[in-house]
N, C-alpha and C positions, 0 to 999 in steps of 0.2 A: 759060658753061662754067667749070666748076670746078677751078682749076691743083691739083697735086699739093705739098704743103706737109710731106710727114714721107716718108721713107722708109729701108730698114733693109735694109743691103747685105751678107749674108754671100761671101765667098769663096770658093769651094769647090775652088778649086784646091791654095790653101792649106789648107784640112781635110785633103786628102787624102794631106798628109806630117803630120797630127798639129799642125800648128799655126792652134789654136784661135782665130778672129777674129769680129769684130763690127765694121761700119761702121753709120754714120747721115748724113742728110743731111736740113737743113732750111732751107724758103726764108727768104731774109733782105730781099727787093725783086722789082722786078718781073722782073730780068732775075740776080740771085745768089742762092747759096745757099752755106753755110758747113757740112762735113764735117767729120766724127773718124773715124780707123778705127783701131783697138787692135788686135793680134793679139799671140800670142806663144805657147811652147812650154816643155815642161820632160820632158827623156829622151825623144824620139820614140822610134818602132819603127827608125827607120833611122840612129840615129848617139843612144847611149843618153850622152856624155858632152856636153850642149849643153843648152843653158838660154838664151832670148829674151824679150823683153818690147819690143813698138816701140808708136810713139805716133806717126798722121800726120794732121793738122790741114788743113783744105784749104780754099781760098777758088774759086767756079766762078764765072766769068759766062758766060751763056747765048744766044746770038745768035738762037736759033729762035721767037723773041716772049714765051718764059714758062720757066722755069727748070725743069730735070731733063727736058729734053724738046731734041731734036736737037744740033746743035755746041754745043763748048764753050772756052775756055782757062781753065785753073786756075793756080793758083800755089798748093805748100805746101810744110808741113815736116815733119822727122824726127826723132825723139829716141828714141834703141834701147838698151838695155844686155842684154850677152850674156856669157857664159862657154863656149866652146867649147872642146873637146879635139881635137887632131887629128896621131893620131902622139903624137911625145914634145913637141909643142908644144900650148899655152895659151895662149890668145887671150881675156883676159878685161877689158872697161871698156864704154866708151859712146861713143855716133856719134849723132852733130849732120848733119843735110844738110838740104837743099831745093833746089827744083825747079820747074820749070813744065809744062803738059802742053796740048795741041791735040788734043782729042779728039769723040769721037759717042756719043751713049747712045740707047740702041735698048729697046724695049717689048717683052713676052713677048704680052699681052693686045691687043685691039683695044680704039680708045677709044670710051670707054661701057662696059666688060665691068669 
């Protein structure tokens, strides 16, 4: 059987305030896989003085025998720069973070399909 080695993870939760993202994720061994996800925004429909650009970098390993396929823990990072308006305040520079995550990734298709 043939593991799954490229995949391409839009967000749609975030589309649906107007900020635009793309993820990717490709296997690295038998049990990781190494992640980008870029999203970011300029004058949504709901708050026209705010401007984003983030960048998060992800490392997964995969406990279910082959990578993008059942449990997971991840560790990654964050690199964002924003200009936000809000009120008579302005909140404008850059945020540094990371994190780690215990999660499950689940299939839309049956396999084979």
């Amino acid at each position: 059987m043939q593991a799954q080695t490229f995949a391409i993870n839009p967000n749609l939760l975030l589309l649906s305030t107007q900020t635009y993202n793309l993820g990717a994720e490709i296997t690295v061994g038998d049990h990781t896989t190494l992640g980008l996800v870029v999203f970011g925004n300029n004058k949504p429909y709901f708050h026209k003085d705010m401007r984003t650009i983030v960048v998060q970098p992800e490392f997964k390993y995969y406990f279910g025998g082959r990578p993008m396929y059942h449990h997971y823990v991840g560790i990654g990072l964050l690199a964002a720069d924003y200009s936000i308006k809000w009120g008579n305040r302005k909140y404008d520079g850059t945020a540094w973070g990371g994190g780690n995550d215990l999660d499950m990734s689940f299939h839309c298709l049956k396999d084979g399909t």
